[in-house]
Backbone as CSV, one residue per row, in Angstrom:
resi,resn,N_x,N_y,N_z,CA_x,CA_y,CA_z,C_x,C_y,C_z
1,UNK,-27.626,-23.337,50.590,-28.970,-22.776,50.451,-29.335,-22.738,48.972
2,UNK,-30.765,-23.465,48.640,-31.085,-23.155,47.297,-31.375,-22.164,46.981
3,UNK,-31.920,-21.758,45.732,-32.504,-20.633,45.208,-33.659,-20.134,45.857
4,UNK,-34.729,-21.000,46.556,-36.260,-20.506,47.175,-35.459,-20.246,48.458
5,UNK,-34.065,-20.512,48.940,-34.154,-20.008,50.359,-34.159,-21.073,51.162
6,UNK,-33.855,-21.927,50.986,-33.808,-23.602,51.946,-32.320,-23.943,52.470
7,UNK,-32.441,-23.893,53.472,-30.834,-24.798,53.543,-30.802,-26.242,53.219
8,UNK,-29.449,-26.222,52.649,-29.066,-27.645,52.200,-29.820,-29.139,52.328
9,UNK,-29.829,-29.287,53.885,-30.244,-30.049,54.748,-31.155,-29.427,55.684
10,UNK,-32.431,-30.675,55.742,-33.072,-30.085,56.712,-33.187,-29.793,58.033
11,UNK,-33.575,-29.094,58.802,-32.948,-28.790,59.996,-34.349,-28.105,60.612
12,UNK,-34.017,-28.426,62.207,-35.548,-28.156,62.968,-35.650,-26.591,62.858
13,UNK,-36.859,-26.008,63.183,-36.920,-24.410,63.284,-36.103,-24.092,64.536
14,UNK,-34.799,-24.008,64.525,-34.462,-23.376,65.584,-34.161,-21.830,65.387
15,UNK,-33.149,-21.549,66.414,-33.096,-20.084,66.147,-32.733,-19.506,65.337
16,UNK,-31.647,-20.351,64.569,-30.788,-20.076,63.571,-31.815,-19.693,62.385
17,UNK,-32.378,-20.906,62.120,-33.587,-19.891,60.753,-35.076,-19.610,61.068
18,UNK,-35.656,-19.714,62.431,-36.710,-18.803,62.592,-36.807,-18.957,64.259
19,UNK,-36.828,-17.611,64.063,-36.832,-17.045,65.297,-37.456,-15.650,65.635
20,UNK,-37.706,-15.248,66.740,-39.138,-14.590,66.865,-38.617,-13.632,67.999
21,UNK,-38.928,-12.157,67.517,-38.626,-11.175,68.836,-40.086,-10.581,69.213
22,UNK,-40.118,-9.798,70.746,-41.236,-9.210,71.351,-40.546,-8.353,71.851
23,UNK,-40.680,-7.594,71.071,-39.550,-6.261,71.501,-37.950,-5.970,71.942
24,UNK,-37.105,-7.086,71.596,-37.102,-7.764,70.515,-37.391,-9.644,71.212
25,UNK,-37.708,-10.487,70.047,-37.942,-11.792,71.212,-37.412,-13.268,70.122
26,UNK,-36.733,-14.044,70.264,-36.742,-15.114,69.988,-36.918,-16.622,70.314
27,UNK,-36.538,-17.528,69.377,-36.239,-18.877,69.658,-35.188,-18.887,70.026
28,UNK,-34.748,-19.682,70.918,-33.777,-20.750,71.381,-33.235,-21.653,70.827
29,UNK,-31.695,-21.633,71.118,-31.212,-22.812,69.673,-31.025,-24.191,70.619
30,UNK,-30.826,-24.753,69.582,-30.411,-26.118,70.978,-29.065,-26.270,71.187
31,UNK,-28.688,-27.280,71.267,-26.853,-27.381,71.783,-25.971,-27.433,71.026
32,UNK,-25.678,-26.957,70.144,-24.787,-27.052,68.554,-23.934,-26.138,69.408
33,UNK,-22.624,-26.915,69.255,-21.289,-25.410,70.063,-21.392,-24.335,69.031
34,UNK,-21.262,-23.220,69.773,-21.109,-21.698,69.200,-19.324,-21.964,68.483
35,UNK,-18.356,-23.449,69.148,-17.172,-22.769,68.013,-17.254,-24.042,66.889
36,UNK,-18.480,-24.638,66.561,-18.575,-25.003,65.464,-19.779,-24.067,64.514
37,UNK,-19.472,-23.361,64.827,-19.683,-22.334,63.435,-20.443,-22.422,62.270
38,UNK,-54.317,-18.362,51.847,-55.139,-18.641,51.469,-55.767,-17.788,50.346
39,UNK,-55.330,-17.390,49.253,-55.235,-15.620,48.743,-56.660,-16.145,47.535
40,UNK,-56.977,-16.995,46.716,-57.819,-16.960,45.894,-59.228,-16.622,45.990
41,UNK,-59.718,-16.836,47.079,-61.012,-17.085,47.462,-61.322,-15.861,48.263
42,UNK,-62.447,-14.671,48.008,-62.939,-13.984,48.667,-62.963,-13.678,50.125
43,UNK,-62.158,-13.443,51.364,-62.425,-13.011,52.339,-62.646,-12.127,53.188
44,UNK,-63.680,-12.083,53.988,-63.823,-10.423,54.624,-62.875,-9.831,55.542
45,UNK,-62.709,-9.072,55.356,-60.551,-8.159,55.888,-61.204,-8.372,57.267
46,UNK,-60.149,-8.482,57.759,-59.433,-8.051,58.874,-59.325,-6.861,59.995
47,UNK,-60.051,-6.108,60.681,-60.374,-5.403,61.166,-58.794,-4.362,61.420
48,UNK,-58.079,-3.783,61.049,-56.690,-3.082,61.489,-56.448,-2.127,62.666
49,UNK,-57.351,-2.878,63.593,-57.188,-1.902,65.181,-56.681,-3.129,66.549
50,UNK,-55.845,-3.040,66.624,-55.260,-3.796,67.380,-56.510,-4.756,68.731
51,UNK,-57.032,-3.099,69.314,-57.583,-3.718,70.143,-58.702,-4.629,69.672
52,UNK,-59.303,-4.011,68.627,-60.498,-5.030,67.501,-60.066,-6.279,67.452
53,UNK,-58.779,-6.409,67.119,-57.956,-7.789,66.656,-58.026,-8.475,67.763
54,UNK,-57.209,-8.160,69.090,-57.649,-9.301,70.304,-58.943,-9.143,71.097
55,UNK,-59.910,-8.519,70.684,-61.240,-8.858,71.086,-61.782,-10.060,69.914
56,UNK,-62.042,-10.150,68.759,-62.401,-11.067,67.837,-61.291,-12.160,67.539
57,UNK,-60.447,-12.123,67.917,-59.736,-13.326,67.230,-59.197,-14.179,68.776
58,UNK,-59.275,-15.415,68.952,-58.937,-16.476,69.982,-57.785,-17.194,69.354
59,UNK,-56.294,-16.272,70.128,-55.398,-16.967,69.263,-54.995,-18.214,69.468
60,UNK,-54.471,-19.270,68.127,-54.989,-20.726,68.661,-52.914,-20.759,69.189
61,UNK,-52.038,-20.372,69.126,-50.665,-20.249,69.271,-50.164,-19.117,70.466
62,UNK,-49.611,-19.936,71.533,-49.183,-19.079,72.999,-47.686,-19.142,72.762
63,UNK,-47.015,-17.968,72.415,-45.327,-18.069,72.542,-44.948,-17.784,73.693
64,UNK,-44.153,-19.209,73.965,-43.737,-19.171,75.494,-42.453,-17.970,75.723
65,UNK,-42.241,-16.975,76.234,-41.198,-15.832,76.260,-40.219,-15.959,77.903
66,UNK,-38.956,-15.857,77.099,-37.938,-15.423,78.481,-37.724,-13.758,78.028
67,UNK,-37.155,-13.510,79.352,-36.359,-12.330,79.586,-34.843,-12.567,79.268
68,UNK,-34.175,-11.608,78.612,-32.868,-11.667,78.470,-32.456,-10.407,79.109
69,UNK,-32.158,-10.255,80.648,-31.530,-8.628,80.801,-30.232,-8.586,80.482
70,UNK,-29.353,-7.782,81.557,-28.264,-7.821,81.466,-27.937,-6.932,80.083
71,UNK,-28.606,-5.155,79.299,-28.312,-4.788,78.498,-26.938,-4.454,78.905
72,UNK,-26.121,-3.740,77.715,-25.663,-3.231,77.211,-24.475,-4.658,77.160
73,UNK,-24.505,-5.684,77.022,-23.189,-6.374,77.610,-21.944,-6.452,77.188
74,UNK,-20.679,-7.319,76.965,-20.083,-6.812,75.840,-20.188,-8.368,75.169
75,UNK,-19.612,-8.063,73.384,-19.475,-9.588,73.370,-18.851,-10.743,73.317
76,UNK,-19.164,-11.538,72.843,-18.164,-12.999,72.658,-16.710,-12.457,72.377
77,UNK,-15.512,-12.369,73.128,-13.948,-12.537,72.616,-13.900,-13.255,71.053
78,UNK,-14.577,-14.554,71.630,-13.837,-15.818,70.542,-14.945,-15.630,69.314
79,UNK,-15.838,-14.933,69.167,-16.647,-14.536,67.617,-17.120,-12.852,67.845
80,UNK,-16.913,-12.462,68.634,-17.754,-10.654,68.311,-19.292,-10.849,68.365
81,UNK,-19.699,-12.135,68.325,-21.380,-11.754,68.701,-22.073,-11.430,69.695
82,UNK,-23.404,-11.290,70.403,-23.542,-11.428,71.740,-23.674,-10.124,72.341
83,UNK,-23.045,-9.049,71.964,-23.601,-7.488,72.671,-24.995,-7.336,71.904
84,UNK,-25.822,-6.832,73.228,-27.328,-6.751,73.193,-27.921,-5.241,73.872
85,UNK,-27.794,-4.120,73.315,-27.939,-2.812,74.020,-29.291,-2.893,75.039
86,UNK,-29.997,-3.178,74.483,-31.283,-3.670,75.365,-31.929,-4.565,75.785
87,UNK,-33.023,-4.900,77.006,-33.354,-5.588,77.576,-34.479,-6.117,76.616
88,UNK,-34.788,-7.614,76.553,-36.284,-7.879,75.710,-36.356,-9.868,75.670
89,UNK,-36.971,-10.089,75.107,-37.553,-11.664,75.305,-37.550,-12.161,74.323
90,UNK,-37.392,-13.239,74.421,-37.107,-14.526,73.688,-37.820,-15.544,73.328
91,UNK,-38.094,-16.384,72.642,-39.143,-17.698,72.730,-38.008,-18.737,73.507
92,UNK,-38.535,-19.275,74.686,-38.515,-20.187,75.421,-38.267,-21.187,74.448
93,UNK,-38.784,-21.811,73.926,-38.819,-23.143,72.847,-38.547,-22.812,71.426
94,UNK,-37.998,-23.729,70.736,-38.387,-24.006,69.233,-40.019,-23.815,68.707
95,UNK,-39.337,-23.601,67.363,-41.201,-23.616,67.431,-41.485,-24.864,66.569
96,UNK,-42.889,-25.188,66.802,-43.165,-26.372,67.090,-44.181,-26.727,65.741
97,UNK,-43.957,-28.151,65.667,-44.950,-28.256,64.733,-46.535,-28.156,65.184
98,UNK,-46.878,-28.548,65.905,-48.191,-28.341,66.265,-48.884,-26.427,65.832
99,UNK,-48.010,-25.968,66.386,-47.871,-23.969,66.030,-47.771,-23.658,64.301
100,UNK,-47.154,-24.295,63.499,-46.537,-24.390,62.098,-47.733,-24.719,61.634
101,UNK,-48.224,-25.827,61.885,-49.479,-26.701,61.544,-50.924,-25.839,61.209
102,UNK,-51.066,-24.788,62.630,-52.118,-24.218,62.998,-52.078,-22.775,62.050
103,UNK,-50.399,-22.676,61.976,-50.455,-21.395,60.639,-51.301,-21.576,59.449
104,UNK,-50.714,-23.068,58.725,-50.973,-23.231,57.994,-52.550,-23.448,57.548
105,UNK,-53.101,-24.003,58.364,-54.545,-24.162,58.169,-55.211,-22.811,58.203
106,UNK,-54.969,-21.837,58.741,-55.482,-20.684,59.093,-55.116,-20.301,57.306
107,UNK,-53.821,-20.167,56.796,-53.862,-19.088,55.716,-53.531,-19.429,54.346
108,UNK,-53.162,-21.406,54.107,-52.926,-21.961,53.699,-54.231,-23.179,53.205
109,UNK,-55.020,-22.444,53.523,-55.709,-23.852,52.792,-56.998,-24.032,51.893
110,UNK,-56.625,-22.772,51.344,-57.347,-22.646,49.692,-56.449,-22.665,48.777
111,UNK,-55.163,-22.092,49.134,-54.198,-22.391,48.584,-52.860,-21.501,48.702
112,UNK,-51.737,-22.053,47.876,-50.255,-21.964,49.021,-49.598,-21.465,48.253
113,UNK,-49.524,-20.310,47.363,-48.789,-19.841,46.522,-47.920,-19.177,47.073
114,UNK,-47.350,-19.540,48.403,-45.588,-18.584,48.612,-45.519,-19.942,49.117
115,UNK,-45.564,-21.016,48.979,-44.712,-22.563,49.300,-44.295,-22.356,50.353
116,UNK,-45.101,-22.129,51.671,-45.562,-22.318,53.331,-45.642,-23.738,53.410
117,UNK,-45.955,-24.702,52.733,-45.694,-25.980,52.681,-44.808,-26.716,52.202
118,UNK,-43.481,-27.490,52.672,-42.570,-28.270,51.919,-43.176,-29.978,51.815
119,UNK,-42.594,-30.251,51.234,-43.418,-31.991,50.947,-42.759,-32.811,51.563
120,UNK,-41.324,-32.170,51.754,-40.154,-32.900,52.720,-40.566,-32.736,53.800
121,UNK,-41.919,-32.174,54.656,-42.013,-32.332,56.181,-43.107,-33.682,56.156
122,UNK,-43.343,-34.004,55.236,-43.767,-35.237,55.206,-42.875,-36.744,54.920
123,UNK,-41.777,-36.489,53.796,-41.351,-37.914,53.626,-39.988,-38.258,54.835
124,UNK,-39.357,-36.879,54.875,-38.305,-37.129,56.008,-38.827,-37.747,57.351
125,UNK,-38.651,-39.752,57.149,-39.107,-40.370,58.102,-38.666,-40.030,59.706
126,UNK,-37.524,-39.478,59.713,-36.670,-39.628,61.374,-37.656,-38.326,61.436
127,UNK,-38.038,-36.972,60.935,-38.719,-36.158,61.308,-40.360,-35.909,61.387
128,UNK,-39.809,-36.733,60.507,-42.027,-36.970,60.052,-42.282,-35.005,59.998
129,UNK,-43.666,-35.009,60.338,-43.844,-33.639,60.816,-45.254,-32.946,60.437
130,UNK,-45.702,-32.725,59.096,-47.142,-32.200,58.795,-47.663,-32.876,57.259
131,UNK,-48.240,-33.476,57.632,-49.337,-34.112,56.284,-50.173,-33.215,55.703
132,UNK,-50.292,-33.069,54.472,-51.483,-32.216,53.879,-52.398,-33.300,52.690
133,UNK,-54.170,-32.740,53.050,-54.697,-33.444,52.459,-56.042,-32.575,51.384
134,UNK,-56.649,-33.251,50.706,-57.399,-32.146,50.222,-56.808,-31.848,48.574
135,UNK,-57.790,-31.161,48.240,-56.871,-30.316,46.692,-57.181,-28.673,47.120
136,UNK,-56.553,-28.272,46.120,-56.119,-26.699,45.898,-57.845,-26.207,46.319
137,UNK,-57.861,-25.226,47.432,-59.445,-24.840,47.839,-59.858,-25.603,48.533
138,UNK,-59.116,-26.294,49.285,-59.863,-27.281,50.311,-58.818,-28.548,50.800
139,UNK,-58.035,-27.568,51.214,-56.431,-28.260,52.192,-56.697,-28.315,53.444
140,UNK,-56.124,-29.353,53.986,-56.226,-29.314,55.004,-54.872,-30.130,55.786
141,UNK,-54.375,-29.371,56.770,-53.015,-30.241,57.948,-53.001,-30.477,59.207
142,UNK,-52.559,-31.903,59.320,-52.345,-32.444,60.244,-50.734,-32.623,60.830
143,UNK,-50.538,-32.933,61.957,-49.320,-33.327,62.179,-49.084,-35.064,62.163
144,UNK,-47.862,-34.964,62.122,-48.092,-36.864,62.220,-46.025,-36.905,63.002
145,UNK,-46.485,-38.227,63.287,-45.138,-38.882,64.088,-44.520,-39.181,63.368
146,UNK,-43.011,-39.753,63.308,-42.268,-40.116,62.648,-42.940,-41.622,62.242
147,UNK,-42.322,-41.933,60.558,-42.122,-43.116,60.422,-40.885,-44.139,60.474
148,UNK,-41.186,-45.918,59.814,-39.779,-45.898,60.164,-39.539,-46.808,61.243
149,UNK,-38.584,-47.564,61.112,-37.652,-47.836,62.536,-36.934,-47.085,63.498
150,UNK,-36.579,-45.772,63.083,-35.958,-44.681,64.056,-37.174,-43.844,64.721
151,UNK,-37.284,-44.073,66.236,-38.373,-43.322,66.536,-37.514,-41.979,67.297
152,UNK,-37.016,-41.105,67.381,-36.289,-39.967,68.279,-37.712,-39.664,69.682
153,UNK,-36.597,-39.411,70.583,-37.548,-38.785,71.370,-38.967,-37.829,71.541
154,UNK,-39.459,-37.460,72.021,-40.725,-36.630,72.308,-41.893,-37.447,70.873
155,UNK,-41.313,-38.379,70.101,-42.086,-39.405,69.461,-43.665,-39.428,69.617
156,UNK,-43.797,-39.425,70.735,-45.147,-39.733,71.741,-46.358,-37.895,71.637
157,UNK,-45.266,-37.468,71.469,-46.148,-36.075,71.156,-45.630,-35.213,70.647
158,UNK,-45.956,-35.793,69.047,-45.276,-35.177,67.973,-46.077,-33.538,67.440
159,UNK,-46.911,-33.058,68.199,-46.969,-32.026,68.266,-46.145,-30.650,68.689
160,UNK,-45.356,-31.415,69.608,-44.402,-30.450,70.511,-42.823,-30.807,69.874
161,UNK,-42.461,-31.181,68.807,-41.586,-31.123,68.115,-41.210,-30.064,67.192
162,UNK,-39.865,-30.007,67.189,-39.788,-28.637,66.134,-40.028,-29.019,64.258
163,UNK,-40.925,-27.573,64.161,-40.693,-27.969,62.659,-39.536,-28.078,61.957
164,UNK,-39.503,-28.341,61.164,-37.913,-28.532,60.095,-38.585,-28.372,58.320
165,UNK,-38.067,-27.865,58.023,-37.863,-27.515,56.039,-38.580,-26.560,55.760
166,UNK,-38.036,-25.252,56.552,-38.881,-23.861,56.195,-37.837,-23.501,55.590
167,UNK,-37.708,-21.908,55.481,-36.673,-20.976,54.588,-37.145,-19.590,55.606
168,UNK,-36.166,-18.465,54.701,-36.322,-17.163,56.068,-38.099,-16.667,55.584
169,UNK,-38.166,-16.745,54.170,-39.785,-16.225,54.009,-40.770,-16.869,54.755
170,UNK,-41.078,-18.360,54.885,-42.174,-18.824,55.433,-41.475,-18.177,56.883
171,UNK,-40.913,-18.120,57.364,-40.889,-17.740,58.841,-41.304,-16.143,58.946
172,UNK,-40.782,-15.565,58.172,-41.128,-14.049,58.081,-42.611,-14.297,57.572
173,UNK,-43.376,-15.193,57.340,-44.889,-14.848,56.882,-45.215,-15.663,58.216
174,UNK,-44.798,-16.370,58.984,-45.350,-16.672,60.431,-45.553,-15.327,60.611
175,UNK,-44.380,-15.150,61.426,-44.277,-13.998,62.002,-45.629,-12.766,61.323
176,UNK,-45.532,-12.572,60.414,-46.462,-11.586,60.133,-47.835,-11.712,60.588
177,UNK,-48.309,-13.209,60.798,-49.400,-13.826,61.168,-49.572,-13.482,62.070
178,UNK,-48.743,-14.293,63.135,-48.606,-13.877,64.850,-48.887,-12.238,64.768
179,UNK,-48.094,-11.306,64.223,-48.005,-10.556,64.639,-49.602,-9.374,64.206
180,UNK,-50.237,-10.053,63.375,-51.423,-9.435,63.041,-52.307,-10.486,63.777
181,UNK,-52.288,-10.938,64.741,-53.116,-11.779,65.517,-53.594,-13.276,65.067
182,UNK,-52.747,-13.527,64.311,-53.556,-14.837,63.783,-54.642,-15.214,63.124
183,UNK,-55.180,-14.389,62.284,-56.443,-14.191,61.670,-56.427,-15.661,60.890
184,UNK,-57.742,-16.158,60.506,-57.736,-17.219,59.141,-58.744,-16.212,57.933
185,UNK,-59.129,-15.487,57.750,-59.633,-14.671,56.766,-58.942,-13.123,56.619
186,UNK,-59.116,-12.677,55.698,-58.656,-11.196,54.991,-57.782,-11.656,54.120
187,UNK,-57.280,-10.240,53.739,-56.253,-10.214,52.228,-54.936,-10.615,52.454
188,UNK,-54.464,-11.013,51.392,-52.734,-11.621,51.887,-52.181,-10.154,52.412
189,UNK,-52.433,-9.384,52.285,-51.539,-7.869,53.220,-52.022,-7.831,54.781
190,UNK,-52.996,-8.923,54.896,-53.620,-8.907,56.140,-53.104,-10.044,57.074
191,UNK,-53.123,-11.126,55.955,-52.659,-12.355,56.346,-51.285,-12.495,56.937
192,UNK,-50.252,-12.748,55.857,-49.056,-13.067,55.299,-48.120,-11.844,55.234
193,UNK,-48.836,-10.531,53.947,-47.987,-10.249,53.699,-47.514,-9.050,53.580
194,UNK,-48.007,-8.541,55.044,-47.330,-7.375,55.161,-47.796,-7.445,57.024
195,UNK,-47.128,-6.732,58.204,-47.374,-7.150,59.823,-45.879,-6.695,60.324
196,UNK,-45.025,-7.475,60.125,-43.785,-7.097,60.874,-42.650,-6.803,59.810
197,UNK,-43.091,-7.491,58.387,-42.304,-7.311,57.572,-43.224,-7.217,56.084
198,UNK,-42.953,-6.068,55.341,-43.648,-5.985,54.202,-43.149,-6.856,52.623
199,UNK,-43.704,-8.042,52.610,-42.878,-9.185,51.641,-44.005,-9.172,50.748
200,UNK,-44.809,-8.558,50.175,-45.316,-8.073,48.627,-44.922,-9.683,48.112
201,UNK,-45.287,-10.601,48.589,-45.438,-12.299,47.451,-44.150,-12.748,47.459
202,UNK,-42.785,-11.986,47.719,-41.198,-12.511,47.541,-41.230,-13.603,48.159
203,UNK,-40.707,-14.666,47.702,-40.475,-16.006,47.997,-38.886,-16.361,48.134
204,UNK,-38.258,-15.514,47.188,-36.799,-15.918,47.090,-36.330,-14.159,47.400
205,UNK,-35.007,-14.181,47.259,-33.618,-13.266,46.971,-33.095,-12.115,48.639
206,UNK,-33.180,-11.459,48.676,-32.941,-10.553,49.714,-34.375,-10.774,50.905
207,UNK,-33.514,-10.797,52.757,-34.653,-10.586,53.393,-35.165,-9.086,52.946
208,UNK,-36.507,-8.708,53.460,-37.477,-7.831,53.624,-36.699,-6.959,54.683
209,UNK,-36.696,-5.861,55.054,-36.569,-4.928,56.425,-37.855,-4.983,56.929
210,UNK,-37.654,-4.949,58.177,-38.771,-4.680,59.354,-39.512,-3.812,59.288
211,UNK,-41.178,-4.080,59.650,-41.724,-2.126,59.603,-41.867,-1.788,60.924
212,UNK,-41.433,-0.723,61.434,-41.315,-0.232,62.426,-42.955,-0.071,62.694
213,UNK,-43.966,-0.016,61.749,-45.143,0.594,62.365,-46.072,-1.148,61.703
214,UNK,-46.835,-1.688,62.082,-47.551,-2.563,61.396,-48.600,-2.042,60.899
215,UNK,-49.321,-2.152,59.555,-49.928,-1.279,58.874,-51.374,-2.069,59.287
216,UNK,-51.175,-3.248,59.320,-52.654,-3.765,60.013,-53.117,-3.444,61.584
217,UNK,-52.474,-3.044,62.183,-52.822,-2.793,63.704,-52.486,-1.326,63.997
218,UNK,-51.593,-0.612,63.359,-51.357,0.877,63.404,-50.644,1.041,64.481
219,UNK,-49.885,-0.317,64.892,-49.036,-0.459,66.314,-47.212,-1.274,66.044
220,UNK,-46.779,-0.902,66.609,-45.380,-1.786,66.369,-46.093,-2.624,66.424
221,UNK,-45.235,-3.724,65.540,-45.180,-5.087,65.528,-44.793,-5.820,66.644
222,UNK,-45.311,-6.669,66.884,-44.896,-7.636,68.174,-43.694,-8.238,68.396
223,UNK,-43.596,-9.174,66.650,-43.174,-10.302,67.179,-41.986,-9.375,65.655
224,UNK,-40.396,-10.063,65.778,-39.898,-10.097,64.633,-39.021,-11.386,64.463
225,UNK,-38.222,-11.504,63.791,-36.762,-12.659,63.741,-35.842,-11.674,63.920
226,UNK,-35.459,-12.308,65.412,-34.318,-11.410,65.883,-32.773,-11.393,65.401
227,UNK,-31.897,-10.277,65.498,-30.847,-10.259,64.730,-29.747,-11.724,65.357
228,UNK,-28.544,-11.679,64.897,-27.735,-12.937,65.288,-27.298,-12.820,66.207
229,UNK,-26.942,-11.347,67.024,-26.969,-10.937,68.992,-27.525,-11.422,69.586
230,UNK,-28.822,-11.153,68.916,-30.175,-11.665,69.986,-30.349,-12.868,70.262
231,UNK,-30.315,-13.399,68.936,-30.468,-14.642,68.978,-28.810,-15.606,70.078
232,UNK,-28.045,-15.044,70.023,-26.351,-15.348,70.167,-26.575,-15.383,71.597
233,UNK,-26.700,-14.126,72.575,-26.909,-13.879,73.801,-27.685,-14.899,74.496
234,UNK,-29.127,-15.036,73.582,-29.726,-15.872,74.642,-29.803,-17.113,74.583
235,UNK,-28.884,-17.523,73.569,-27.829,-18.593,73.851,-27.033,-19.242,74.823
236,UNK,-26.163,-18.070,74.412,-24.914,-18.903,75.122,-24.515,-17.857,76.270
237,UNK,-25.402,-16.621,76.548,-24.946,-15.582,77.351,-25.047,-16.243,79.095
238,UNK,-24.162,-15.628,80.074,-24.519,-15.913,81.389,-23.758,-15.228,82.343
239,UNK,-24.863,-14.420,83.030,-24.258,-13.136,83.352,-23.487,-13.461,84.796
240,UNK,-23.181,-14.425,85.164,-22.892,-15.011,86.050,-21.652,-15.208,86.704
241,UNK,-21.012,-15.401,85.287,-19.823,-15.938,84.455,-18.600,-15.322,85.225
242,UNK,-17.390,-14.981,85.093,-16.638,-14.030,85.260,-16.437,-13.281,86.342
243,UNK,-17.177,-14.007,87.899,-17.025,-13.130,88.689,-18.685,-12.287,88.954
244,UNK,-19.479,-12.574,88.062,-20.420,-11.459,87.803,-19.912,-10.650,86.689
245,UNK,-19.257,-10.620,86.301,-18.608,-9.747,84.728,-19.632,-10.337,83.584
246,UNK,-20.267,-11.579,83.901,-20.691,-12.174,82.271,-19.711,-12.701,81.167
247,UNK,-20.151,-13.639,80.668,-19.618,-14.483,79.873,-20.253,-15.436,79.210
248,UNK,-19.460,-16.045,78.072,-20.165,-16.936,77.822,-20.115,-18.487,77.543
249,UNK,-21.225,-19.477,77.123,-20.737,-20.664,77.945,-20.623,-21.197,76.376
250,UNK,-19.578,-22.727,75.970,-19.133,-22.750,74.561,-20.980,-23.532,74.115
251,UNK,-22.004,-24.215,74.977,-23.022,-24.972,74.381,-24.369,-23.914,74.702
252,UNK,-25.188,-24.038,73.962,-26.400,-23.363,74.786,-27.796,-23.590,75.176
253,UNK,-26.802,-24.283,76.462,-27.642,-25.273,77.445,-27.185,-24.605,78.578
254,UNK,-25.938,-23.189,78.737,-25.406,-22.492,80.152,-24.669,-24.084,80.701
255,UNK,-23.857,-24.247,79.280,-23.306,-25.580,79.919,-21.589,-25.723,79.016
256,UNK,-20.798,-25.833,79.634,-19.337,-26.030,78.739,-18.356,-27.339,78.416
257,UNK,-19.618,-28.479,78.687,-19.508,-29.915,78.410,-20.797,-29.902,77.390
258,UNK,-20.968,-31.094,76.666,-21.897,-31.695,75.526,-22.386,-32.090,76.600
């Protein structure tokens, strides 16, 4: 991981670096085995009453959610992860570029001063992913397909692909989005940067803690990035397992072959 918070290599948004709770709720990782280990420009705020917020705003992003029951469980033998005291939901899918895309235009496109945009989701041909066009005050993104001789699957609708070359901040300023309804106008405390997590412009060093209360809606927060349980359980958890005891499976696909 660099200094802004990037891992090494780029890698799709899975659960591992953004992921999304609803009391609590995330992404879904894909099959990696568990034992391989807009702020310049004048805008009018944001209304901070929840119900105000989903009467005026048509959110353009639907997070698809599972259920994870089965609280209190115990966890993984072979790592200690995986106990989940309570019941709560998950994102069904990765999240997607088409969703990433639609952030960005909303709060990103007068201009991008917490680097919500990498340049690598453009040249990394096998991923392709979001084009930006325009100058500073008048950006604008698209998604695009891979280039290249390597075409990977879902190719054909490169909207529904996962993003790849975020860090934990741009995901924690999703999240804040989602979780203040998706607005494209108000103040970056409205926008970005403050909702589920209060990140005051930090781009790099320590995550943020959660706010238990969202200061724009005067309501818990919706959505957060769930801890490595949460995320772990609805993985590889399956309560099935063992007799009905629960257990868990080594891929997380609820599968113990590749």
């Amino acid at each position: 991981m660099d200094n802004w918070g990037y891992l090494a290599r780029p890698l799709p948004m899975t659960a591992a670096i953004f992921r999304f709770l609803f009391g609590p709720c995330g992404v879904l990782a894909g099959t990696d085995s568990r034992s391989s280990q807009r702020y310049h420009r004048s805008r009018r705020a944001v209304t901070p009453a929840l119900v105000e917020l989903e009467s005026r705003l048509a959110p353009a992003i639907d997070m698809a959610m599972v259920t994870i029951g089965n609280p209190a469980n115990t966890p993984d033998p072979a790592t200690g992860h995986g106990a989940v005291a309570q019941e709560y939901r998950i994102g069904k899918y990765e999240v997607t570029l088409g969703q990433y895309c639609a952030f960005l235009n909303a709060v990103a496109d007068v201009s991008d001063d917490y680097r919500l945009y990498n340049a690598a989701m453009e040249r990394v041909a096998s991923s392709a992913g979001i084009l930006r066009a325009g100058e500073a005050g008048n950006y604008s993104y698209t998604v695009a397909g891979p280039l290249g001789s390597v075409v990977p699957p879902g190719a054909d609708s490169p909207t529904d692909r996962p993003i790849a070359n975020v860090n934990w901040f741009n995901a924690a300023r999703f999240v804040n989005w989602i979780s203040n309804g998706q607005p494209d106008e108000g103040t970056p405390e409205q926008l970005t940067e403050n909702g589920a997590y209060k990140l005051q412009g930090a781009t790099q060093g320590d995550s943020a803690p959660r706010n238990t209360i969202n200061p724009n809606t005067g309501s818990a927060p919706r959505f957060f990035l769930p801890n490595e349980d949460e995320w772990y359980k609805a993985a590889y958890y399956d309560p099935t397992l063992a007799g009905g005891q629960g257990g868990y499976h080594a891929y997380a696909t609820r599968s113990d072959t590749a």
